[in-house]
mmJSON file of the N, C-alpha and C atoms, coordinates in Angstrom:
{"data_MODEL":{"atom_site":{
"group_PDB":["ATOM","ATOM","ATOM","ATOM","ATOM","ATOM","ATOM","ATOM","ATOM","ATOM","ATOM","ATOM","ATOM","ATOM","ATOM","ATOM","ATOM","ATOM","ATOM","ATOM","ATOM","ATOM","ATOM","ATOM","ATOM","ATOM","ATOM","ATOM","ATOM","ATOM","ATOM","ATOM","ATOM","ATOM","ATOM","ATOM","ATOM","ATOM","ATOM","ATOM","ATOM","ATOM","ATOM","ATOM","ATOM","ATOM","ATOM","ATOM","ATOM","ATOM","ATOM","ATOM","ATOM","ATOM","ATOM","ATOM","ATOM","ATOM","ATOM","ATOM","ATOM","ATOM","ATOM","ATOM","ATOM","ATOM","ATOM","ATOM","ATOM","ATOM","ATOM","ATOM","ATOM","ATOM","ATOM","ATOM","ATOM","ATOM","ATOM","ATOM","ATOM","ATOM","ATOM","ATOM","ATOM","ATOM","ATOM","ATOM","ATOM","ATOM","ATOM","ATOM","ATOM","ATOM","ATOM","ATOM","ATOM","ATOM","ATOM","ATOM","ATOM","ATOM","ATOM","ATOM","ATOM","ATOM","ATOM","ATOM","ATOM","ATOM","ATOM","ATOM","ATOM","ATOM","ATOM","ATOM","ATOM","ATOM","ATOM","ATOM","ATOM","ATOM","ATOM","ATOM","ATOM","ATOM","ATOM","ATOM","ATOM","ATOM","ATOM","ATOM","ATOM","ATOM","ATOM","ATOM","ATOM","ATOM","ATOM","ATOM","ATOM","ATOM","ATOM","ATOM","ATOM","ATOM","ATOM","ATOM","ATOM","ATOM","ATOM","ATOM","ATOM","ATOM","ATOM","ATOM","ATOM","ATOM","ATOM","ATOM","ATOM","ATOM","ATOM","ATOM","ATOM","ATOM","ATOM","ATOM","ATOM","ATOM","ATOM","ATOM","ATOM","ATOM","ATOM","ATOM","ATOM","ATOM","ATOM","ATOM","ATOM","ATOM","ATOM","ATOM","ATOM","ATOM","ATOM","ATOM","ATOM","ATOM","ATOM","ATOM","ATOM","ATOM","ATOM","ATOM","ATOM","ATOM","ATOM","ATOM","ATOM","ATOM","ATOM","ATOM","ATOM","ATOM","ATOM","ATOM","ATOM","ATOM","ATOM","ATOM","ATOM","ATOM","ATOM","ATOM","ATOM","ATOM","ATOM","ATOM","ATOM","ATOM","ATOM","ATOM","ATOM","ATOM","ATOM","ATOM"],
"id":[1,2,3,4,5,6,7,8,9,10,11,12,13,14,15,16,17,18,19,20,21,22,23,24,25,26,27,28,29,30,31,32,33,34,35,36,37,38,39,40,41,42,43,44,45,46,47,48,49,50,51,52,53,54,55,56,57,58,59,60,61,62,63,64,65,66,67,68,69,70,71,72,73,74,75,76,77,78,79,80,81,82,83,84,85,86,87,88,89,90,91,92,93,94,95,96,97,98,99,100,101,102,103,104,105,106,107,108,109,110,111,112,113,114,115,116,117,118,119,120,121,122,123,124,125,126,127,128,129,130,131,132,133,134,135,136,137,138,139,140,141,142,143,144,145,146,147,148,149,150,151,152,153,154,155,156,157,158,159,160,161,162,163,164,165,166,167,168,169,170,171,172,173,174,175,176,177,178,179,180,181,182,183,184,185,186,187,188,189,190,191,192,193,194,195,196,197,198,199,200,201,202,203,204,205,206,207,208,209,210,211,212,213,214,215,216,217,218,219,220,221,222,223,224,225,226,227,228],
"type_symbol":["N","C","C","N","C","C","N","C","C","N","C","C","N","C","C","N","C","C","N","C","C","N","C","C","N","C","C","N","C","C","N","C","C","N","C","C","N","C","C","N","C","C","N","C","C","N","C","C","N","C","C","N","C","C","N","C","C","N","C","C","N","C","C","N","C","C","N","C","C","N","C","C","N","C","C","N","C","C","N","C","C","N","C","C","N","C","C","N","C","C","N","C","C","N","C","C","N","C","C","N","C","C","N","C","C","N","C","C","N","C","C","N","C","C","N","C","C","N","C","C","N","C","C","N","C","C","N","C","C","N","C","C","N","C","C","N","C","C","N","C","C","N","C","C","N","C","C","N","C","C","N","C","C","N","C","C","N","C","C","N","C","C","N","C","C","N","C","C","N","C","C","N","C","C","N","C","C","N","C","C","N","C","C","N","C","C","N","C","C","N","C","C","N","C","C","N","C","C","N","C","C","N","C","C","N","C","C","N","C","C","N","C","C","N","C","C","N","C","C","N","C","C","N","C","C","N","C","C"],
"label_atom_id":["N","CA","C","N","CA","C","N","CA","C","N","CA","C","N","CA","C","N","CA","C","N","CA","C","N","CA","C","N","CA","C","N","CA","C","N","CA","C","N","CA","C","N","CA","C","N","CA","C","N","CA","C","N","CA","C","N","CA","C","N","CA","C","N","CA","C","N","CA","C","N","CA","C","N","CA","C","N","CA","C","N","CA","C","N","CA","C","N","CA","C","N","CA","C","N","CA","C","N","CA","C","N","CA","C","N","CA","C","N","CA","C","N","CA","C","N","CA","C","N","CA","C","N","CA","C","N","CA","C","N","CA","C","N","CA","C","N","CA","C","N","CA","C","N","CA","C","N","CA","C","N","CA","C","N","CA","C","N","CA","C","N","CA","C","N","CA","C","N","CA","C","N","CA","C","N","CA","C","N","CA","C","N","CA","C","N","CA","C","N","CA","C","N","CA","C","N","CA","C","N","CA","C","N","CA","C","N","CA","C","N","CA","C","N","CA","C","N","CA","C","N","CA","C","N","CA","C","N","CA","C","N","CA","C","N","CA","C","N","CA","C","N","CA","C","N","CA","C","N","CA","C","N","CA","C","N","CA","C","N","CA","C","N","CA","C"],
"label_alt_id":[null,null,null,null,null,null,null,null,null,null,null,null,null,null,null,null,null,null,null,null,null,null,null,null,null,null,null,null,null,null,null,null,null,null,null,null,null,null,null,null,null,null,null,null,null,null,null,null,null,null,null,null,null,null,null,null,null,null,null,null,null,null,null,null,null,null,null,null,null,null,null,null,null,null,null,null,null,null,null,null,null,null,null,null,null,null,null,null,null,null,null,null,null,null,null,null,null,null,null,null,null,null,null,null,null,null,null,null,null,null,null,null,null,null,null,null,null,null,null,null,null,null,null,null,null,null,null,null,null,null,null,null,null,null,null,null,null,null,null,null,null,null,null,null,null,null,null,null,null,null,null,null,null,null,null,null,null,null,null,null,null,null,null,null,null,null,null,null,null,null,null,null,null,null,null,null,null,null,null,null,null,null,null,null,null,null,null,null,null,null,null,null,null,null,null,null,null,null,null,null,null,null,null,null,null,null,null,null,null,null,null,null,null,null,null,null,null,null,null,null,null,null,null,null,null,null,null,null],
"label_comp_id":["UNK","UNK","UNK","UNK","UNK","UNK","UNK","UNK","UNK","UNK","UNK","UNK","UNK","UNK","UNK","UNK","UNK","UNK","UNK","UNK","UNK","UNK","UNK","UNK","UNK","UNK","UNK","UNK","UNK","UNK","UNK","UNK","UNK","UNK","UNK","UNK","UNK","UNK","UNK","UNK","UNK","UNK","UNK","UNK","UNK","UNK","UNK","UNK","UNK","UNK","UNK","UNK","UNK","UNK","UNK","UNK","UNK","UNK","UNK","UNK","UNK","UNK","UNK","UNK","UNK","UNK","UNK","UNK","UNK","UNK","UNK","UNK","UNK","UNK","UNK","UNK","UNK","UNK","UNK","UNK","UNK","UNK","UNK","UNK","UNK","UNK","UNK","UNK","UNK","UNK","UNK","UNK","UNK","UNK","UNK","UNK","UNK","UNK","UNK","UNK","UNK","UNK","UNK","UNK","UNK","UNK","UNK","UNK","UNK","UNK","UNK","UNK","UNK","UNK","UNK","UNK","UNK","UNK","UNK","UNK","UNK","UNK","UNK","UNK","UNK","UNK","UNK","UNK","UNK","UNK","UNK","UNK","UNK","UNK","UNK","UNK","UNK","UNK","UNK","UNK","UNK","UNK","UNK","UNK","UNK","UNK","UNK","UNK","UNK","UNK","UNK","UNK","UNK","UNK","UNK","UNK","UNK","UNK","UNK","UNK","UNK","UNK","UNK","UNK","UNK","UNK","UNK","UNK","UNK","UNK","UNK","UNK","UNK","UNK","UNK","UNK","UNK","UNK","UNK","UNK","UNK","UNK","UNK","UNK","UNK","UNK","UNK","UNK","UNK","UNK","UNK","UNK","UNK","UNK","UNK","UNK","UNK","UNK","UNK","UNK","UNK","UNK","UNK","UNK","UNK","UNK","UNK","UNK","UNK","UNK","UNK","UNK","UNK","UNK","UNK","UNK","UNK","UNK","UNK","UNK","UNK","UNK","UNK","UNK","UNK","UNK","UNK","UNK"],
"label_asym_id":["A","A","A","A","A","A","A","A","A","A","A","A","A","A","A","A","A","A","A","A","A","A","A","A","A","A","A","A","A","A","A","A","A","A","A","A","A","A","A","A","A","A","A","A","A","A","A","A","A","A","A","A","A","A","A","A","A","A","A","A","A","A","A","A","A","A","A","A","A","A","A","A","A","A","A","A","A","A","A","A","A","A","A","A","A","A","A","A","A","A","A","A","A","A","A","A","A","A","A","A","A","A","A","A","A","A","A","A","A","A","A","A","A","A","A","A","A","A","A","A","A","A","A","A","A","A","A","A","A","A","A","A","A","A","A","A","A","A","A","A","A","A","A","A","A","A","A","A","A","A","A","A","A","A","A","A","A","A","A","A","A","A","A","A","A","A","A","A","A","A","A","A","A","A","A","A","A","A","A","A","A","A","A","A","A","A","A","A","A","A","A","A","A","A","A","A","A","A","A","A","A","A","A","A","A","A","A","A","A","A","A","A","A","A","A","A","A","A","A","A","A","A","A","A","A","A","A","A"],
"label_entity_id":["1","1","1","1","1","1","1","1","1","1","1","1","1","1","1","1","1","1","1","1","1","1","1","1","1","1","1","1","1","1","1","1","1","1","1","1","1","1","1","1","1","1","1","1","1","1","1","1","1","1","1","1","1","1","1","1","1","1","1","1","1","1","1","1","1","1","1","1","1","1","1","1","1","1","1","1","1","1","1","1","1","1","1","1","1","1","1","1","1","1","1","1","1","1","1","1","1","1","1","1","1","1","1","1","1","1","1","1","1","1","1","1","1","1","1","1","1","1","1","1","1","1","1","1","1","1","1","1","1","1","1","1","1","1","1","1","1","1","1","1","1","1","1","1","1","1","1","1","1","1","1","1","1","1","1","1","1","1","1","1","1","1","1","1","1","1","1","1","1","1","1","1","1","1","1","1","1","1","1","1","1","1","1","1","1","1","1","1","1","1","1","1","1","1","1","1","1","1","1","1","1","1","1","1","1","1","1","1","1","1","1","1","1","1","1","1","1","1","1","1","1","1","1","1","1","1","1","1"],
"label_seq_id":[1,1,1,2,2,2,3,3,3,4,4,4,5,5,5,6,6,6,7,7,7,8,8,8,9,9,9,10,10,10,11,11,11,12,12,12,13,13,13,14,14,14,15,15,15,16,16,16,17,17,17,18,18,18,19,19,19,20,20,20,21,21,21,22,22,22,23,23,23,24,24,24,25,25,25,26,26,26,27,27,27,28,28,28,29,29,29,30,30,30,31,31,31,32,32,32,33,33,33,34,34,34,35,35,35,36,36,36,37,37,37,38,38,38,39,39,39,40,40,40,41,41,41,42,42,42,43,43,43,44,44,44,45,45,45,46,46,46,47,47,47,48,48,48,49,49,49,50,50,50,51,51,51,52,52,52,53,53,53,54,54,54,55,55,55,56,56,56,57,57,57,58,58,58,59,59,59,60,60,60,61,61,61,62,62,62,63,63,63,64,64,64,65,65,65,66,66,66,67,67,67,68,68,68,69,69,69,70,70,70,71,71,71,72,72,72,73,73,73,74,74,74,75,75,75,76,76,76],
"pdbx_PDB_ins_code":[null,null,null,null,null,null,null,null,null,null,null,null,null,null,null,null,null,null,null,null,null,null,null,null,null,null,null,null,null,null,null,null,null,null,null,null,null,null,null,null,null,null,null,null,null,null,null,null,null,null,null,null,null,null,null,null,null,null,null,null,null,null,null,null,null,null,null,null,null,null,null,null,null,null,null,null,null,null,null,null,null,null,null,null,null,null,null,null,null,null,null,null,null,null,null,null,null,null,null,null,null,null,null,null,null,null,null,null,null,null,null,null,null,null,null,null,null,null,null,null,null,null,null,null,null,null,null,null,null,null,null,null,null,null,null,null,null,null,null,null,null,null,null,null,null,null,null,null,null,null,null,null,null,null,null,null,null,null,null,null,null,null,null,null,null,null,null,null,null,null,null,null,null,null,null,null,null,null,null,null,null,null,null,null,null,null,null,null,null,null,null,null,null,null,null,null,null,null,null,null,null,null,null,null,null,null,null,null,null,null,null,null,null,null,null,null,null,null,null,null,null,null,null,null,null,null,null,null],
"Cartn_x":[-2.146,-2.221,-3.382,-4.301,-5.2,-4.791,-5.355,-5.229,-6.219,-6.281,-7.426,-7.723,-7.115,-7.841,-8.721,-9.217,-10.087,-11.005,-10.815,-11.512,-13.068,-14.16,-15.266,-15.283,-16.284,-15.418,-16.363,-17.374,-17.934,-16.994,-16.152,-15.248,-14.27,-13.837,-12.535,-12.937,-14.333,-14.959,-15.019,-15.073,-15.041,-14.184,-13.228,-11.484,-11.144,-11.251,-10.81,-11.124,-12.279,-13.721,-12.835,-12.431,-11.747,-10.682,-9.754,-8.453,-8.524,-9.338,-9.846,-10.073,-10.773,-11.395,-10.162,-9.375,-8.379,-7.193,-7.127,-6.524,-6.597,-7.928,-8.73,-8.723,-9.019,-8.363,-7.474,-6.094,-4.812,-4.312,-4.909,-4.825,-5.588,-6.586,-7.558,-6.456,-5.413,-4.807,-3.592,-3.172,-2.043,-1.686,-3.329,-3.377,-2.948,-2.997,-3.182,-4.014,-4.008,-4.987,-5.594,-6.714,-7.33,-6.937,-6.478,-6.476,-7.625,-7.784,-9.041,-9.201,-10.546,-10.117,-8.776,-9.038,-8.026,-6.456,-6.467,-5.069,-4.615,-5.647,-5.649,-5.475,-6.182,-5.875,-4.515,-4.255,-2.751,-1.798,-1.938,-1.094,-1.387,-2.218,-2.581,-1.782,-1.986,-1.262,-0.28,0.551,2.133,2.751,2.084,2.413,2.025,1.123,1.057,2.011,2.303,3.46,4.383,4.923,6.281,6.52,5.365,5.481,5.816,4.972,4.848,6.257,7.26,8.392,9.075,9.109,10.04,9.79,8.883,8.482,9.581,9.259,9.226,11.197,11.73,13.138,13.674,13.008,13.375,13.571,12.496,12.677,13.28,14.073,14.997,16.481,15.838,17.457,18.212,17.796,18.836,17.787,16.811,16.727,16.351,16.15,16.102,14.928,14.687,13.122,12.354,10.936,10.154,9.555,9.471,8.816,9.688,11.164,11.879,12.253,10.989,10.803,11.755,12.939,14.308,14.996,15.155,15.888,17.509,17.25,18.283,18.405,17.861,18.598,18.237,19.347,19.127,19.078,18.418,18.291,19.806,20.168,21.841,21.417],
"Cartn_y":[18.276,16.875,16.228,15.445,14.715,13.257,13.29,11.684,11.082,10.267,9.428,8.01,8.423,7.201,8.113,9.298,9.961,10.418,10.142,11.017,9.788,10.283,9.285,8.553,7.416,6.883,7.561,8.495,9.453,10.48,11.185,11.782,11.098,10.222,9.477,9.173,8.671,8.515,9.769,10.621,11.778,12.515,12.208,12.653,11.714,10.166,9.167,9.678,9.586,10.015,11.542,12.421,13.714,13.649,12.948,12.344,11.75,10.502,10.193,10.897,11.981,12.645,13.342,13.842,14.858,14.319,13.019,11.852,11.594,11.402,11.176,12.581,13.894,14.774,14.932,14.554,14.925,13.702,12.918,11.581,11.808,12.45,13.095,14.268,15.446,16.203,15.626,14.545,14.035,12.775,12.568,11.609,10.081,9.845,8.498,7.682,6.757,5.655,5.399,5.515,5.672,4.129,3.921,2.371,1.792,0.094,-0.781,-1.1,-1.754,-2.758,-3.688,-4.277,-5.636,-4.833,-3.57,-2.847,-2.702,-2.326,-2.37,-3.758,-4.887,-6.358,-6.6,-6.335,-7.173,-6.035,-5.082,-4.513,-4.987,-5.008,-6.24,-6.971,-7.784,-9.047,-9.184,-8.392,-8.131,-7.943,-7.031,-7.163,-7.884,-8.359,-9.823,-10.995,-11.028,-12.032,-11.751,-10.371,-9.76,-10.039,-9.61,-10.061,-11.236,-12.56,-13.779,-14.091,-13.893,-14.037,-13.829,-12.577,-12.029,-12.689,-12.857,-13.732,-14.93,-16.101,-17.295,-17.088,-16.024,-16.239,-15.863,-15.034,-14.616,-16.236,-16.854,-18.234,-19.346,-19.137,-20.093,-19.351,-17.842,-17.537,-17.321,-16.553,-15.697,-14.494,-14.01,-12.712,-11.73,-10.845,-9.537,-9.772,-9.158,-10.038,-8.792,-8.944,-8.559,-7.316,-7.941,-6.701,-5.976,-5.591,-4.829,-3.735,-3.232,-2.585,-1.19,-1.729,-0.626,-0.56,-1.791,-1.547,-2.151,-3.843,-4.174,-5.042,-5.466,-6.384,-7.926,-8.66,-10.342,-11.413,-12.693,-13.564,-14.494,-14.73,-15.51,-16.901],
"Cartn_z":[9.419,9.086,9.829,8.98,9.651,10.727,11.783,12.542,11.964,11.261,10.984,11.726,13.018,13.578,14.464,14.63,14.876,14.277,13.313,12.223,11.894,11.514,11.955,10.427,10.066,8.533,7.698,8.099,6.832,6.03,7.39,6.584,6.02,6.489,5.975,4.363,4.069,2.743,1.999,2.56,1.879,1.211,2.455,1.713,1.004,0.891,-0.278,-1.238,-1.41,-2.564,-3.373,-2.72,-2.98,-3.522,-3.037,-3.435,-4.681,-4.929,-6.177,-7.308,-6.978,-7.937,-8.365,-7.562,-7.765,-8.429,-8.352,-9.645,-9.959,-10.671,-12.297,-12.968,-12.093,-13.292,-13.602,-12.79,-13.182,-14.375,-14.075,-14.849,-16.191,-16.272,-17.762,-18.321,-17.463,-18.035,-18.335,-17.788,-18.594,-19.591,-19.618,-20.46,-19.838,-18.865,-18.597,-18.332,-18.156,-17.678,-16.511,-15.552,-14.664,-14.457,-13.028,-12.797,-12.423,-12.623,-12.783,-11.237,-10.797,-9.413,-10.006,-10.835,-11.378,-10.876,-11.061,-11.25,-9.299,-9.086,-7.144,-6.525,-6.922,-6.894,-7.035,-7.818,-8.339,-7.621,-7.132,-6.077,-5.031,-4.451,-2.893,-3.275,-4.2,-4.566,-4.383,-5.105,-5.109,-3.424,-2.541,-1.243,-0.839,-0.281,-0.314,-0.434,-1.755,-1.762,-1.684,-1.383,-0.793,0.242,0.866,2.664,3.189,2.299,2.83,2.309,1.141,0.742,2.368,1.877,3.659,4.663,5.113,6.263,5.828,5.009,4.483,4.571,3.915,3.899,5.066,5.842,7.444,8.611,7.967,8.72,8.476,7.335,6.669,6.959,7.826,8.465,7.367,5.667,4.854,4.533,5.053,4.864,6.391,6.127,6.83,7.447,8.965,9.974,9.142,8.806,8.219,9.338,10.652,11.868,11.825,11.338,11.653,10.548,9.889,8.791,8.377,7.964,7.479,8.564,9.395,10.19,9.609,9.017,8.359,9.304,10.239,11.208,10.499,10.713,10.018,10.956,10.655,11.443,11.215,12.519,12.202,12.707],
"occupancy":[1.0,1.0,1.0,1.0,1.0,1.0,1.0,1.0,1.0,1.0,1.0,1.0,1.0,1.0,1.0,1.0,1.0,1.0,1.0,1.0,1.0,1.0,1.0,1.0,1.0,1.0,1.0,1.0,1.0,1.0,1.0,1.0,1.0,1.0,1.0,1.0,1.0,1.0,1.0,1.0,1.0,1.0,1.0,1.0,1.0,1.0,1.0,1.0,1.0,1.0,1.0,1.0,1.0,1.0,1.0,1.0,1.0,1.0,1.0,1.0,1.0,1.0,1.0,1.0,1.0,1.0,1.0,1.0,1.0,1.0,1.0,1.0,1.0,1.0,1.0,1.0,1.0,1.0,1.0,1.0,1.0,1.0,1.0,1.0,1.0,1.0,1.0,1.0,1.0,1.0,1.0,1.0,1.0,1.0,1.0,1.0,1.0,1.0,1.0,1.0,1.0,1.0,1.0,1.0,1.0,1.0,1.0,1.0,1.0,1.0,1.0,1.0,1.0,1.0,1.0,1.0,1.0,1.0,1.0,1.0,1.0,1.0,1.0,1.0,1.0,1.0,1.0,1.0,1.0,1.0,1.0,1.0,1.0,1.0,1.0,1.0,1.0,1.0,1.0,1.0,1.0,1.0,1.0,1.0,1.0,1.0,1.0,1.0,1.0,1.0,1.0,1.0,1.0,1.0,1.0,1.0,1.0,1.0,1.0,1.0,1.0,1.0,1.0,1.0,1.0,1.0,1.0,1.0,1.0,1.0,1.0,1.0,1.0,1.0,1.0,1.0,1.0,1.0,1.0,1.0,1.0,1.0,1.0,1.0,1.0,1.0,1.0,1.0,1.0,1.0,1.0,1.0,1.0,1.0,1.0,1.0,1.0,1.0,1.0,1.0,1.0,1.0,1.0,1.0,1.0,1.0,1.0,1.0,1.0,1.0,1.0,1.0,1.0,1.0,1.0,1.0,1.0,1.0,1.0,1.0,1.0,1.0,1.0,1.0,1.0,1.0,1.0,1.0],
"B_iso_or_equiv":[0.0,0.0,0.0,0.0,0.0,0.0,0.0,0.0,0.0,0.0,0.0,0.0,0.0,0.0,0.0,0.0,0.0,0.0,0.0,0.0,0.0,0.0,0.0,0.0,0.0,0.0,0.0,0.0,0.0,0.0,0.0,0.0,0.0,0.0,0.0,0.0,0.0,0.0,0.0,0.0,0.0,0.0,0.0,0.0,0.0,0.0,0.0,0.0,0.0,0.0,0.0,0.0,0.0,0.0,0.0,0.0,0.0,0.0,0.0,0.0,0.0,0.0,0.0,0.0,0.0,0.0,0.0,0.0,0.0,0.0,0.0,0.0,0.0,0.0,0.0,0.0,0.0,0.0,0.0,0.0,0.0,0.0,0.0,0.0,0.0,0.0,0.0,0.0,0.0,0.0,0.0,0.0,0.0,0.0,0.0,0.0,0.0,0.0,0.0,0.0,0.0,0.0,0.0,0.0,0.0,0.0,0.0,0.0,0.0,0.0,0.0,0.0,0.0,0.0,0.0,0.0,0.0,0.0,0.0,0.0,0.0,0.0,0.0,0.0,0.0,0.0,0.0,0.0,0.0,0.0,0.0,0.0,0.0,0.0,0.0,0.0,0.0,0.0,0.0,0.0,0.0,0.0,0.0,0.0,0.0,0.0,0.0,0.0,0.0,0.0,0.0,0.0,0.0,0.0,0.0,0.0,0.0,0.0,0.0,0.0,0.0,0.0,0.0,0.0,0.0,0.0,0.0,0.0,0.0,0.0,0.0,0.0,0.0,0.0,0.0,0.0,0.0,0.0,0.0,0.0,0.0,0.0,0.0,0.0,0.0,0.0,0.0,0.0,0.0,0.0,0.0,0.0,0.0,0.0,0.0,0.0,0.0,0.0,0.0,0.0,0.0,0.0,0.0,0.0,0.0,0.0,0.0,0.0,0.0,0.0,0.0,0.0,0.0,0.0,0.0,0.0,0.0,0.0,0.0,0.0,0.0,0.0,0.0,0.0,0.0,0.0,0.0,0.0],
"pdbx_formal_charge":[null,null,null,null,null,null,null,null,null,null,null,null,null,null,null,null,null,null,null,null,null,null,null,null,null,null,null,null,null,null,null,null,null,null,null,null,null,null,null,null,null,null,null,null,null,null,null,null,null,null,null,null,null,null,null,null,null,null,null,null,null,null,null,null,null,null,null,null,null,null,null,null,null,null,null,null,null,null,null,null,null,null,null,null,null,null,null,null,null,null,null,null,null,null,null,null,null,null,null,null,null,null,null,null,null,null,null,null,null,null,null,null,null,null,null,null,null,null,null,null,null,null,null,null,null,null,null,null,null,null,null,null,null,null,null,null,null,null,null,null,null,null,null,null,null,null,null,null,null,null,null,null,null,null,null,null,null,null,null,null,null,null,null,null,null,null,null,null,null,null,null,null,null,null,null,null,null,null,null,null,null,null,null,null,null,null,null,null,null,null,null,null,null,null,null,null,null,null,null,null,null,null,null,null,null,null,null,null,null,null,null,null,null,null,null,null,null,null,null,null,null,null,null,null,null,null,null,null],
"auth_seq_id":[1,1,1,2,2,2,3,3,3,4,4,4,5,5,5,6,6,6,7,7,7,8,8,8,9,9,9,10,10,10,11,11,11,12,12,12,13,13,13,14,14,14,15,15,15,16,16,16,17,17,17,18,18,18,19,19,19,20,20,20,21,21,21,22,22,22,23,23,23,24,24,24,25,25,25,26,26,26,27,27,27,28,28,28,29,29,29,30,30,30,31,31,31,32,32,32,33,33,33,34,34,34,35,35,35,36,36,36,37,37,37,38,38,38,39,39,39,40,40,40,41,41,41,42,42,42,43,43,43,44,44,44,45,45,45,46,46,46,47,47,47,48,48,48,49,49,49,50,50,50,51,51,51,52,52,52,53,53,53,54,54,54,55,55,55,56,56,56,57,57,57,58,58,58,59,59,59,60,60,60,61,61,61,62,62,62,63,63,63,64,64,64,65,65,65,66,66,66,67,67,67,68,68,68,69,69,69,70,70,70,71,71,71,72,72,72,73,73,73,74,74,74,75,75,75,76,76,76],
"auth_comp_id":["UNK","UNK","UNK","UNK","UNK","UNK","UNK","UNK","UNK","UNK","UNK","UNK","UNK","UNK","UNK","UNK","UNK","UNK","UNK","UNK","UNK","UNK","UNK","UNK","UNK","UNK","UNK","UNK","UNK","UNK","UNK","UNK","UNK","UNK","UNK","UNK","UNK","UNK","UNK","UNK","UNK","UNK","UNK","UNK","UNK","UNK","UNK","UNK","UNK","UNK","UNK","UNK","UNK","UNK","UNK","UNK","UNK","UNK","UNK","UNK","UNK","UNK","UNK","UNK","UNK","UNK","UNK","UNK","UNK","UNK","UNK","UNK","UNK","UNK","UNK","UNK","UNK","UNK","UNK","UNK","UNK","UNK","UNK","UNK","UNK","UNK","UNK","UNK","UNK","UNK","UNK","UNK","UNK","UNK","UNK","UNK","UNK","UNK","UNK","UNK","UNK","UNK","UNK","UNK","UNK","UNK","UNK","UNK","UNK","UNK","UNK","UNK","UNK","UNK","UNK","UNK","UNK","UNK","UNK","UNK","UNK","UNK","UNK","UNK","UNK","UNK","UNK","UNK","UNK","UNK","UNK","UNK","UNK","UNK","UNK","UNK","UNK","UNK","UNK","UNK","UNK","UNK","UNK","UNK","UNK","UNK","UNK","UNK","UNK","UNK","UNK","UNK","UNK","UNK","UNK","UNK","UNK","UNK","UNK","UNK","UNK","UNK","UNK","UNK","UNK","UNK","UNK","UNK","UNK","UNK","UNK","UNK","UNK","UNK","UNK","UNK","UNK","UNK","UNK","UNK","UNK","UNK","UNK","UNK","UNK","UNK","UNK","UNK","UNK","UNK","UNK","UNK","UNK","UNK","UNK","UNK","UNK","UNK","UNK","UNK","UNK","UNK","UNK","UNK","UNK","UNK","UNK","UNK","UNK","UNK","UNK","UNK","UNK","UNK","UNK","UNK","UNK","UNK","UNK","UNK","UNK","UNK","UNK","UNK","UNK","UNK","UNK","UNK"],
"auth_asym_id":["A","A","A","A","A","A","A","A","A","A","A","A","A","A","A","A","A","A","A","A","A","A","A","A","A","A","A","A","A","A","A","A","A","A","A","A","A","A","A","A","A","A","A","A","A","A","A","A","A","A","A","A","A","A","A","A","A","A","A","A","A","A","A","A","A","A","A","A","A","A","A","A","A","A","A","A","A","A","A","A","A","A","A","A","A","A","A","A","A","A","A","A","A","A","A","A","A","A","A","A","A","A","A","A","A","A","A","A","A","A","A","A","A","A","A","A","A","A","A","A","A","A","A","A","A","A","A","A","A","A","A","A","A","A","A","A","A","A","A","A","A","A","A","A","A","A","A","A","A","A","A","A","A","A","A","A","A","A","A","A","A","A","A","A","A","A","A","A","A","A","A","A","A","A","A","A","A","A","A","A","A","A","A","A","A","A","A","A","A","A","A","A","A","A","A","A","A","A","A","A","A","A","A","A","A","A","A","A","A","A","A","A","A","A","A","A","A","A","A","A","A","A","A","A","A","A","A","A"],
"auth_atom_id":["N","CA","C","N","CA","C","N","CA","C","N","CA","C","N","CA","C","N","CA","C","N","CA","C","N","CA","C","N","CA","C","N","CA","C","N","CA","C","N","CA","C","N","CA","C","N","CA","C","N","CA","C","N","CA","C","N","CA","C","N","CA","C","N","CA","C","N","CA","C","N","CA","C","N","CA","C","N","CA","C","N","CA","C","N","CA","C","N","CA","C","N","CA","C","N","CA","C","N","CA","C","N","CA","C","N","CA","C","N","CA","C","N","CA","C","N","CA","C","N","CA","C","N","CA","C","N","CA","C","N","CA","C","N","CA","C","N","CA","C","N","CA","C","N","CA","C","N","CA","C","N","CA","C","N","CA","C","N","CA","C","N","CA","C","N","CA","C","N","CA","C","N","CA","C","N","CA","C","N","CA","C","N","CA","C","N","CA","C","N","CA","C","N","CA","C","N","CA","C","N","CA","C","N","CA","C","N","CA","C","N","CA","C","N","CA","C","N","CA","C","N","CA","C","N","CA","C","N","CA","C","N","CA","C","N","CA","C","N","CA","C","N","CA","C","N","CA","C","N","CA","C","N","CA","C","N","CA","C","N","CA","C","N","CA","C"],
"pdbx_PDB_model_num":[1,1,1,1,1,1,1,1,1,1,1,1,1,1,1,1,1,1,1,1,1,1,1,1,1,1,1,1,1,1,1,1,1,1,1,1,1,1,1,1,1,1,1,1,1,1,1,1,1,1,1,1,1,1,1,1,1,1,1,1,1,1,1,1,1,1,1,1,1,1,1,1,1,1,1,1,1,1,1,1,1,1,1,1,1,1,1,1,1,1,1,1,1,1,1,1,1,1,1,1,1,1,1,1,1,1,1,1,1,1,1,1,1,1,1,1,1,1,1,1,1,1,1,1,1,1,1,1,1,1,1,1,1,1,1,1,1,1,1,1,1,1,1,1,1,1,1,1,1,1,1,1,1,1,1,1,1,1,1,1,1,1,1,1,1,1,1,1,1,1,1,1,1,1,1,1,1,1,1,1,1,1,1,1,1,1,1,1,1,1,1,1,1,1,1,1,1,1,1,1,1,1,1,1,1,1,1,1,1,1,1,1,1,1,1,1,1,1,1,1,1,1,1,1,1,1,1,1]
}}}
């Protein structure tokens, strides 16, 4: 397994870049759709406003604290 907080960011580009490639062919052999930036955007997006949700209901004290990621603990 790689550490990539060691790893320098030429290689880190390199293995993205690899990874990529290696899911546009699997994506050409099964016939799907290569995703857009627009398609990567609107996933930011979506976390994004997941997070700020969680946050936002964590401080109104009815949801689950957001730093405490699967822990389950609630604000009373």
């Amino acid at each position: 397994m790689i550490s990539y907080d060691v790893v320098c960011p030429e290689q880190r580009l390199k293995t993205a870049t690899e990874l990529i490639e290696k899911d546009d062919e699997a994506r050409d052999i099964l016939g799907l759709q290569k995703p857009t930036l627009l398609d990567f955007q609107d996933i930011s997006l979506k976390h994004t406003m997941l997070r700020d949700s969680a946050k936002t209901l964590f401080k109104l004290g009815i949801g689950e604290d957001p730093g405490q990621s699967g822990s389950g603990s609630k604000r009373l």
